[in-house]
N, C-alpha and C positions, 0 to 999 in steps of 0.2 A: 579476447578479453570478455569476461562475466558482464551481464549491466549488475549495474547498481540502481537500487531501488531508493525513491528518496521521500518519507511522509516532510512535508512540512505545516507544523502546526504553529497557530498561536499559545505562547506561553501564559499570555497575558488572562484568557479562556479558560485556562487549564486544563488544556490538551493533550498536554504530556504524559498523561498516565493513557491516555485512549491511544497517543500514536504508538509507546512503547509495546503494549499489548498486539498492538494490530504487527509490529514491526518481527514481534515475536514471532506469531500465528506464520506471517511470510516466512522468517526462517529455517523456522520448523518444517514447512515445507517445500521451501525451494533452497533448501542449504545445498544442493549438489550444481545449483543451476544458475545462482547470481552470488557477484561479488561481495555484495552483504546491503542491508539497508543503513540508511543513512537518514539519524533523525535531526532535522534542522527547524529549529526554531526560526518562526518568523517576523521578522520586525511589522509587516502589516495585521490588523488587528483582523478576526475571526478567518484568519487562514487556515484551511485543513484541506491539503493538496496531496496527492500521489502519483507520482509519475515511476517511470523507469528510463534511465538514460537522458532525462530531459522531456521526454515525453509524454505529458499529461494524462495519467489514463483515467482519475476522480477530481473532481473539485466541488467541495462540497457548496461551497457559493453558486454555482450551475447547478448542482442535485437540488439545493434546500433540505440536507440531510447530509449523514454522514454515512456511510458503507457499510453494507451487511460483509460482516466478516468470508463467509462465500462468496459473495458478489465480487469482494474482491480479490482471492483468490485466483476467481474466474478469469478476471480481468489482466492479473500477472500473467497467469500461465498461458492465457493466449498469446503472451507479446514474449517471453522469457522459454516459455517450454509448450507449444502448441498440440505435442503429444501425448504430453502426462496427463495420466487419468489423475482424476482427485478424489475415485473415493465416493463415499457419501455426499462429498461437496458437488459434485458433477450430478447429483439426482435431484429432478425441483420438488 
């Protein structure tokens, strides 16, 4: 089975257009490689979380920031596809 990718934002913030975008950007590129994202509004207030499988891999409450669209990229594909080049995302 694929993981699944999961943002969960505060609705409340209005996060929902940042997690949609970011959800995109993943599928765009890892559409051969995971089940799909899954975008879950959060009943806690100033939540913006991404994990994969359950597995934490951003939480903006621990950054004090939200993710560079690359950054996270980076950070799928190490846990989803360890292989795949990214491209200009993979150059700093």
């Amino acid at each position: 089975m694929k993981p699944t990718i999961k943002i969960e934002y505060c609705p409340k913030c209005g996060w929902m257009l940042r997690a949609a975008y970011m959800a995109q950007e993943l599928l765009t590129t890892f559409s051969d490689d995971v089940y799909g994202v899954l975008l879950q509004p959060s009943e806690l207030s100033g939540t913006y979380q991404i994990s994969v499988n359950d597995v934490v891999l951003f939480d903006r409450s621990d950054a004090g920031r939200f993710p560079e669209v690359k950054e996270l990229k980076q950070l799928v594909r190490d846990v989803v596809a360890p292989g795949k080049s990214l491209g200009h995302s993979d150059k700093k």
